[in-house]
N, C-alpha and C positions, 0 to 999 in steps of 0.2 A: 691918174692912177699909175703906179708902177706894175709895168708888162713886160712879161720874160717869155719871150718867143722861143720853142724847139726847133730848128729846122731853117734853111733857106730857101727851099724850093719857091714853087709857084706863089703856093698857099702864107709858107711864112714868110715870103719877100711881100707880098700883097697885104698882109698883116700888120707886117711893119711898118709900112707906108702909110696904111690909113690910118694907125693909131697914132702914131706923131704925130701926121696932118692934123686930127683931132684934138693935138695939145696932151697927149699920154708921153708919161717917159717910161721908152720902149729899148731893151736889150736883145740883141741875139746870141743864141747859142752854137753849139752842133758840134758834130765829129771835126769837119774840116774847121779851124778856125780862120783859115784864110777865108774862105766863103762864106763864113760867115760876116765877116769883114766886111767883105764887098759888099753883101745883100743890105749889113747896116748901115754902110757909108750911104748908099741910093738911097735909103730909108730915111736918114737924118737920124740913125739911132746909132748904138753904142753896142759892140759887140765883147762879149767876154768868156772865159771862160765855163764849162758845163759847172763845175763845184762852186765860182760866183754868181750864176744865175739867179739862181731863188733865194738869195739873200735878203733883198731889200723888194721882192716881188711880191706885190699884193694879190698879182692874178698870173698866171703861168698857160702859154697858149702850146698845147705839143703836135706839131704840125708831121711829123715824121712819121712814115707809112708803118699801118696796122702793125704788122710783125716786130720792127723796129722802136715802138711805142714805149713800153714796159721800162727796157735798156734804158733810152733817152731819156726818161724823168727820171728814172733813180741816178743816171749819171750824177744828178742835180743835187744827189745828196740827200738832208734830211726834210722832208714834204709836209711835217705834221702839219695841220691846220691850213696848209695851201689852198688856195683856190687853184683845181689844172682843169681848162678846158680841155678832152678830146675831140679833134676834129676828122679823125679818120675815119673812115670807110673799107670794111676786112676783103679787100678785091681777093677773087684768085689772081695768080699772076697775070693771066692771059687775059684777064677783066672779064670773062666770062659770067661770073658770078661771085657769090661770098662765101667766105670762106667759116661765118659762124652765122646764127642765123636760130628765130622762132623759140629756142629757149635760152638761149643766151644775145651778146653783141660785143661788138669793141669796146662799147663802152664801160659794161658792168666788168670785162674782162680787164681791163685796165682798173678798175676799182679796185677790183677782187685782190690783184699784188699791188696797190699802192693804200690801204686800208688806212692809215694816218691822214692819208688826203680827202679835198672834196671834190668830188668828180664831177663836172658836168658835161656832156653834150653838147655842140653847139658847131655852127659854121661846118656840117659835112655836109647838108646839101646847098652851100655856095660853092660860087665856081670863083678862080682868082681874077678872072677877067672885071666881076660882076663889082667884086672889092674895089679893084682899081677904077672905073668907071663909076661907083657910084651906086647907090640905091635908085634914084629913080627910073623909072618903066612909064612907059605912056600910060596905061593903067593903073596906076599909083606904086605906090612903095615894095621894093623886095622882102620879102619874109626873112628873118634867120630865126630858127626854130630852137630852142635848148628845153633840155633835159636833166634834170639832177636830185637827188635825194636831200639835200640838204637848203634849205629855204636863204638863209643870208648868200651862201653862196651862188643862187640862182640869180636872187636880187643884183650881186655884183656885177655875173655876166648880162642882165638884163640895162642892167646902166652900161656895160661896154659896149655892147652893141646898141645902141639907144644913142651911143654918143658918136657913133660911125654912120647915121643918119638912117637907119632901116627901123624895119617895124618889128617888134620882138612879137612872137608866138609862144608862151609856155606850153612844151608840150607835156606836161606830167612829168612823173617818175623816170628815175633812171632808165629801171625798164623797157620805156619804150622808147631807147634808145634801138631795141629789136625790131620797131617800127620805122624811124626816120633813117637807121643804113639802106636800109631797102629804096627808101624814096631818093636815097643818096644815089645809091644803086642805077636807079632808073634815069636818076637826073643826067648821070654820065654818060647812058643808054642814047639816051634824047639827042644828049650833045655830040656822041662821037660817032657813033653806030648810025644814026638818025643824019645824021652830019646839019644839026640844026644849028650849033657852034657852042661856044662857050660862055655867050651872050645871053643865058634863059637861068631860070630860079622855078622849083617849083612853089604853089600857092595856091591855099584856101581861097576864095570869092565867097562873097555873100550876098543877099539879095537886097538887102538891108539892115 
């Protein structure tokens, strides 16, 4: 699949990593393009310009923090028909809490101005540690959870992630994407606050 990363941080260097590893051909983007650069080189990917990203991108991952969001994919130009995962979580600054929340989210809000595109949800409650490392846990496989309105496109991130060795969760509708920042929310809680590390994923169990 062709993947066009937003972002180098944690998130989008851990992205890019694993989707090559995987056999994906992966681009990155961003403001800096030196940094981007370097995030692709360690990646084994190819970095380029914000207005040649989404040219030849089947799926679009935009890694760049909540506020930032918006900018970064239309940097990209014309979106019709894209597949853009969002993987943000709308922190306050201070991470205290979110900063939308119970009738809206990052994610419907990111729809709401990219209306051409298909929006999913996905990878906000992973951590980049968990990326790089891997899906297995001594208790089986890590969850990545996605959400989106439009069924093909769900399907595509359901095979990206499918193809990074985790267990896909469909969580419903865009919507509740007002449900999993929260758990995003918490997850970071756990990990930094909680000082449990960056090493955890949350997850459904069943009994059977």
């Amino acid at each position: 699949m062709n993947v066009a990363i937003i972002g180098y941080g944690n998130m989008g260097s851990a992205l890019a990593a694993s989707l090559t590893k995987a056999g994906h051909k992966v681009v990155v983007t961003g403001k800096d393009l030196a940094k981007a650069g370097e995030a692709a080189g360690k990646a084994g990917a190819k970095s380029v310009a914000a207005h040649e990203a989404a040219h030849d991108a089947e799926l679009i991952i935009a890694t760049a923090p909540y506020p930032a969001q918006v900018e970064a994919l239309k940097a990209l130009g014309n979106l019709k028909g894209k597949v853009v995962i969002d993987i943000s979580n709308p922190l306050k600054p201070d991470m205290s809490g979110l900063l939308v929340g119970h009738t809206t989210s990052a994610g419907e809000e990111v729809a709401k101005q990219l209306p051409d595109a298909k929006v999913v949800k996905a990878f906000n409650t992973t951590f980049a540690q968990v990326l790089n490392e891997g899906p297995a846990f001594k208790n089986g496989k890590a969850p990545v959870f996605y959400a989106g309105d439009d069924a093909s496109a769900k399907d595509m991130v359901k095979s990206l992630i499918e193809s990074l060795g985790f267990e896909t969760v469909d969580a419903g509708p865009l919507t509740n994407a007002r449900y999993l920042e929260p758990m995003g929310m918490m997850n970071i809680w756990f990990g930094y606050m909680a000082k449990l590390g960056n090493g955890i994923t949350p997850a459904w169990i069943r009994r059977a």
